[in-house]
C-alpha positions in Angstrom: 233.4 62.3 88.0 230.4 62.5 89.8 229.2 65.4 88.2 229.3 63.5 85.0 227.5 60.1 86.4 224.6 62.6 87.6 224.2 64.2 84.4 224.1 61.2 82.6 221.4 59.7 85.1 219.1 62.8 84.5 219.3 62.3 80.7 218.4 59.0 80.9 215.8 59.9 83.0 214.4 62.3 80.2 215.3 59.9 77.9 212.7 56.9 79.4 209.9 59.8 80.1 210.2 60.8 76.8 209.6 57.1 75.5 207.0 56.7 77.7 205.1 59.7 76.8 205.7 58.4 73.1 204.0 55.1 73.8 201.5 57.1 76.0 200.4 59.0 72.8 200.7 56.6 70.2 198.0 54.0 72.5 194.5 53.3 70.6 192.1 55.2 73.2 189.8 54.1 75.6 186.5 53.5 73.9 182.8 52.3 76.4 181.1 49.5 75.1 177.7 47.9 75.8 176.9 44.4 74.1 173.7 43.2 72.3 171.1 41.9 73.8 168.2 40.0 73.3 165.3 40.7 76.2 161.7 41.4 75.9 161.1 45.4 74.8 157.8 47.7 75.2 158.3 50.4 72.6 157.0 53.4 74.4 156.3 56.9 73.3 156.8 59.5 75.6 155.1 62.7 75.6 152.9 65.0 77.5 149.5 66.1 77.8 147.1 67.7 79.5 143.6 66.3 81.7 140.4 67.2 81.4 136.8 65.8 82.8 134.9 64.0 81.2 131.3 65.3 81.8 131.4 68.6 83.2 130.2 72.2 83.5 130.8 75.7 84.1 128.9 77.5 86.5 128.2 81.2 85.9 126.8 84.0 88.2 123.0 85.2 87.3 123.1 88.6 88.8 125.8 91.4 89.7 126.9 91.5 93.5 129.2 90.7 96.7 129.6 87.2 97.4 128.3 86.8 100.9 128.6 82.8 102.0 130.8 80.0 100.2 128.5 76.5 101.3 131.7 74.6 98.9 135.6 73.9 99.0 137.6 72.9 96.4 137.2 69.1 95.8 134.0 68.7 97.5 131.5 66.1 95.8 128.1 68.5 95.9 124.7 66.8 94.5 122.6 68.5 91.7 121.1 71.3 92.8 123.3 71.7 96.3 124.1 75.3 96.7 127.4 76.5 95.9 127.4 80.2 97.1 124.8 82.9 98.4 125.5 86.9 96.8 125.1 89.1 99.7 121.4 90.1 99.5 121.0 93.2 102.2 120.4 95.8 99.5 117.8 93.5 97.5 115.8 92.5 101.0 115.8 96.7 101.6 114.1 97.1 97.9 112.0 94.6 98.3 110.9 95.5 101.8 110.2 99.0 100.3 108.6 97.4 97.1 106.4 95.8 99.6 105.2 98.9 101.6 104.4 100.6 98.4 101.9 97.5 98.0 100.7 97.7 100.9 99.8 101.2 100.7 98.5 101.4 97.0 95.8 98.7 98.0 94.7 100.5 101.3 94.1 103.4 98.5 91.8 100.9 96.2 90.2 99.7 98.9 89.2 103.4 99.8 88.2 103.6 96.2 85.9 100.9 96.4 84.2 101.7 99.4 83.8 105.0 97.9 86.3 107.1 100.1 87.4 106.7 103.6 85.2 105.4 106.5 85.3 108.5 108.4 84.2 110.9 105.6 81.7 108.4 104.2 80.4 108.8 107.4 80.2 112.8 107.7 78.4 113.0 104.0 75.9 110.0 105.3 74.8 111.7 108.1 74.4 114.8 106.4 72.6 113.4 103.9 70.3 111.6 106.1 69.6 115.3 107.7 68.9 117.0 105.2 66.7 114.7 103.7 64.7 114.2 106.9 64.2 117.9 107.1 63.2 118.0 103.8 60.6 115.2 104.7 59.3 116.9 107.8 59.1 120.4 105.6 57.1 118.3 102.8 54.6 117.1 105.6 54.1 120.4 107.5 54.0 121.9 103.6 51.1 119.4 102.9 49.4 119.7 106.2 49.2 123.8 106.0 48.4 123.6 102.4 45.2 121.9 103.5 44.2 124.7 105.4 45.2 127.3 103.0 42.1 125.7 101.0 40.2 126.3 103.9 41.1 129.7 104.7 42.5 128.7 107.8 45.9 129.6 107.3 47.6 132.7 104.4 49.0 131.4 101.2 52.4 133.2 102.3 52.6 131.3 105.1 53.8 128.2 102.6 57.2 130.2 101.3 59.1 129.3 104.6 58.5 125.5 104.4 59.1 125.6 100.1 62.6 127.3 100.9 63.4 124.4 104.0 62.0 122.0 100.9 64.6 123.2 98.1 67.5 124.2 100.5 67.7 120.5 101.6 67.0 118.9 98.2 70.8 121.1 97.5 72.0 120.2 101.0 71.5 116.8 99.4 73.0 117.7 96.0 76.4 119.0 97.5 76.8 116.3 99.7 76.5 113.3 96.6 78.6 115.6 94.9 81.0 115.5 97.3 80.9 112.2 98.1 82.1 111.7 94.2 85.1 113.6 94.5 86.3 111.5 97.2 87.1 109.1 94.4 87.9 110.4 91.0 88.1 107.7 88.3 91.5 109.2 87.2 93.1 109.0 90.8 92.2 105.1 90.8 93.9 104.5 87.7 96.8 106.0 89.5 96.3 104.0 92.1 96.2 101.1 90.2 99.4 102.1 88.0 101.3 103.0 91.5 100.0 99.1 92.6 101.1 97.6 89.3 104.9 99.3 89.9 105.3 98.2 93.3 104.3 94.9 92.3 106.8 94.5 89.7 109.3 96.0 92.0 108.8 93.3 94.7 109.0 90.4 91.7 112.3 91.3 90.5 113.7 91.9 94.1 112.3 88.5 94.7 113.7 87.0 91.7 117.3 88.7 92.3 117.0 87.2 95.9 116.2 83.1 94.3 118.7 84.2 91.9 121.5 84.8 94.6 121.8 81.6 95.4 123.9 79.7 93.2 123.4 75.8 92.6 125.2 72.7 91.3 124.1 71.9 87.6 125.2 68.4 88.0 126.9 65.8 90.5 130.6 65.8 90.7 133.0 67.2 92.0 134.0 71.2 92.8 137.3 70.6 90.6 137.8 74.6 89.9 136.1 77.4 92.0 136.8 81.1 90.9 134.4 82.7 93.6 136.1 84.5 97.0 134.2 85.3 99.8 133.5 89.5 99.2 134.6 89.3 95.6 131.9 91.4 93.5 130.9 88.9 90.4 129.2 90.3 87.6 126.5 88.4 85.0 128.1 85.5 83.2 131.1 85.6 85.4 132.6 82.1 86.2 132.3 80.6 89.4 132.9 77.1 89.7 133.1 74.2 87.3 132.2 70.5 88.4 133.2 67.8 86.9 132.7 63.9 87.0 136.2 62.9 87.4 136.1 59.4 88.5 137.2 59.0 84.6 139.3 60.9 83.5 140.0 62.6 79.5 143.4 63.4 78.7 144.7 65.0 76.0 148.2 63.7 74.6 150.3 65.7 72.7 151.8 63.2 70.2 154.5 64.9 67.6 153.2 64.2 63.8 155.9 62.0 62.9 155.1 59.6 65.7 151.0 59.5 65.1 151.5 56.5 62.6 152.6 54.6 65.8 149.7 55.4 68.1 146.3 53.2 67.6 142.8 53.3 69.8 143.0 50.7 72.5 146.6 51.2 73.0 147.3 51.3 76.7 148.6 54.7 78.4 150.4 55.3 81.7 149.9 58.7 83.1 152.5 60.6 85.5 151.5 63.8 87.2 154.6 66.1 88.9 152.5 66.6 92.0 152.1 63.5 93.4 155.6 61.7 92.5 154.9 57.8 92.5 151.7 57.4 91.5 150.4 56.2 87.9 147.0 56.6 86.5 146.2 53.6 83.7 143.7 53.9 80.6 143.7 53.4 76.8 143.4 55.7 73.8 140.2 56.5 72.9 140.5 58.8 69.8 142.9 59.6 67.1 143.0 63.1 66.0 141.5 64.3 63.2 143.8 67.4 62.4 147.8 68.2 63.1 148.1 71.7 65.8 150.6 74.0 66.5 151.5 73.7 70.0 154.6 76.0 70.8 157.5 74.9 68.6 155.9 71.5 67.6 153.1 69.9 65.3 151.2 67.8 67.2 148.1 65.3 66.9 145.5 65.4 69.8 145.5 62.2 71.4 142.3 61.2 73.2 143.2 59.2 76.0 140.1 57.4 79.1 141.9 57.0 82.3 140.8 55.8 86.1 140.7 58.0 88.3 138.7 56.1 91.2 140.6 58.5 94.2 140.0 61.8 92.4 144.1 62.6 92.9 144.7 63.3 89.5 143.0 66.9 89.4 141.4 68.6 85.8 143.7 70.9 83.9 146.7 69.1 85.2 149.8 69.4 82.8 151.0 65.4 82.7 153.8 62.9 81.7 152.1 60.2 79.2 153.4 57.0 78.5 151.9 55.4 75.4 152.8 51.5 75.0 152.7 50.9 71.1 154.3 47.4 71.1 155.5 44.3 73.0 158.6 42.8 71.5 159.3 39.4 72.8 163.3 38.2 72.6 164.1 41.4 70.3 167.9 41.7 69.5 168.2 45.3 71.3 171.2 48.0 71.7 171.0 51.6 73.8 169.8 53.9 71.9 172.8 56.0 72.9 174.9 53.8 70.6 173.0 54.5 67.7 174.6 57.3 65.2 173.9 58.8 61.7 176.4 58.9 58.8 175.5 60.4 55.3 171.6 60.0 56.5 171.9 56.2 57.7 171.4 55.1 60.9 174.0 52.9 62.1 176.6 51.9 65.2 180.2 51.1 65.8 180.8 47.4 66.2 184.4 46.2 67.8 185.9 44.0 65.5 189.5 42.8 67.4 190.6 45.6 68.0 189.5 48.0 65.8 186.0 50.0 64.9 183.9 48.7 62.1 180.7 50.2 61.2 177.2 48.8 60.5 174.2 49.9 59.0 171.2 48.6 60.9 167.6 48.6 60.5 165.2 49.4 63.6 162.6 47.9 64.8 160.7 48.8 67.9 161.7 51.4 70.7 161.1 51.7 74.7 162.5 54.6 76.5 166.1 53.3 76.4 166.6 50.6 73.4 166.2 50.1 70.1 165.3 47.1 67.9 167.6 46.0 65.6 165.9 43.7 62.7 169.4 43.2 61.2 173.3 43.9 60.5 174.0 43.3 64.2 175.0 39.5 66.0 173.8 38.4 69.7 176.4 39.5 72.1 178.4 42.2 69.5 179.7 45.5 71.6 178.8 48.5 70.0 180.5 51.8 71.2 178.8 54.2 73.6 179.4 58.1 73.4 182.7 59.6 73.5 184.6 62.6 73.9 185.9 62.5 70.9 185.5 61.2 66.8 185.3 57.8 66.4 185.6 56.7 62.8 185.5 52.5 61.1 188.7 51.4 61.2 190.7 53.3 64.2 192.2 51.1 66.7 190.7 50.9 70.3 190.7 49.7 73.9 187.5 48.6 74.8 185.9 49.2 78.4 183.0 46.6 78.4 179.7 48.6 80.3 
């Protein structure tokens, strides 16, 4: 007997879990819903760009060599004409020290071509000139004075020979010696001279010039935004160094997908966001429209020009930023969460809860912020329209609505 009474209690039990499961499955689901409001919308178009100065310029190395001294940091306001860098400049100073000396030493050389040779040897052929021409004087005298008494017949006729030989072996004593003193300076070896000056010369000028040229100056006023050069680095001709910038103001360069552009005008304003420096917004306007569509990765975009503040020089050139463009302000616009919003057979539409069943309504849109859409029409003030779900949701089916 009491077998029986327990089997019977665990078939009724099955019997009521059965039902219940039943009843369980045969429930309308669970379905979120969000109501329509009415509230004041900024339709916003989100996007990113990137920042670039305003007024700047590059600044490029002159000459090849080490970098000796960096006068700048990154971020450092610098005045036109501050200097930026010096190259190292030991090897220059050597050749121009040695370009010097060469100098030095070609014009000691013209000098002893225009004097006529050097001092000392000027000298020696002086005094030996003066020698032999006052021998040759005295021999002329004593040659006139015994010739007077050869016509007498006071003296022989041979005794003249002597004094004529003294006569003609100082006029060549003479001879040799201007001869010599010419080839102390030949006219070719001052044109060497000359040519040895001129090289030297040149040498020292474009030692000089490298030297003027290894220091490196600020084009402009600004700021040291971006600055390639390393202390001992070896930079080359034409190789970047720095770039400075005014970047009180700010260009930035929005990336705005084609089908968006017809919503972007000039004078529209822009927020800017930057990763780096979480909190902080930089304001301005758009500037220019673009006057072409660019491939940038996967996307056709339009070139935004946006002018932004930038008073604390945070926001840094080259940045990759967040943009914010604010298209329109919609003052008590009948919105919905743009989550609610779906596409059947290419219209746009929502699920409306009618009772207790889904009814579906085409809607027109309006304006769009971040999170809602304007609806122009098909919807009421206060209508719940269905959020997401996990599964299909189709006009008609029967549902419990959880109110968000």
């Amino acid at each position: 007997m009491k077998k029986l009474f327990f089997a019977l209690l665990v078939l009724g039990g099955i019997a009521a879990a059965a039902v219940w499961i039943h009843q369980r499955r045969s429930a309308p689901p669970e379905v979120p819903f969000a109501r329509v409001l009415r509230q004041t919308l900024t339709s916003t178009l989100v996007t990113n760009g990137k920042v670039e100065p305003v007024e700047w310029m590059a600044v490029h190395a002159e000459r090849d060599g080490p970098v000796g001294r960096l006068h700048v940091r990154k971020g450092q306001q610098v005045r036109k004409g501050d200097a930026i860098l010096d190259l190292d400049t030991r090897d220059t100073q050597a050749e121009l020290a040695a370009a010097e000396a060469r100098i030095a030493q070609a014009r000691a050389d013209l000098y002893v071509f225009d004097r006529g040779g050097l001092d000392v040897e000027l000298a020696e052929i002086e005094s030996g000139v003066a020698r032999a021409r006052l021998d040759q004087e005295v021999a002329r005298r004593e040659l006139e004075s015994l010739g007077r008494l050869v016509e007498k017949k006071a003296a022989a006729a041979q005794e003249l020979t002597p004094l004529r030989d003294r006569i003609r072996l100082a006029e060549s004593q003479v001879a040799a010696l201007e001869r010599k003193r010419a080839a102390l300076v030949p006219a070719s070896g001052r044109a060497a001279v000359q040519a040895r000056l001129h090289e030297a010369e040149t040498a020292a000028a474009q030692a000089r010039r490298k030297i003027e040229l290894s220091v490196i100056h600020a084009p402009m006023d600004g700021t040291i935004y971006h600055l390639e050069a390393r202390p001992g680095a070896w930079i080359r001709v034409g190789d970047p160094v720095a770039e400075i910038g005014r970047i009180e103001r700010l260009r930035v360069v929005v990336y705005v997908d084609e089908p968006e552009l017809g919503r972007v005008e000039t004078g529209m304003p822009v927020t800017i966001t930057w990763d780096a420096r979480p909190g902080r917004q930089w304001n301005g306007n758009v500037d220019t429209m673009p006057s072409r569509i660019v491939a940038l990765g996967t996307r056709q975009v339009g070139e935004v020009i946006c002018l932004i503040a930038n008073e604390q020089r945070e926001l840094a050139p080259g940045a990759n930023i967040n943009a914010e463009i604010r298209s329109r302000v919609v003052e008590n616009a009948l919105t919905v969460p743009k989550e609610t919003l779906r596409r059947e057979a290419a219209v746009t539409g929502v699920f409306v809860l009618e009772g207790d069943r889904l009814a579906w309504k085409p809607v027109e849109l309006g304006a769009s912020s971040v999170t809602h859409a304007q609806v122009m029409n098909g919807l009421a003030d206060g209508a719940l329209v269905a959020l997401p779900t996990e599964f299909t949701l189709r006009s008609g089916d029967p549902v419990r609505a959880k109110v968000q």
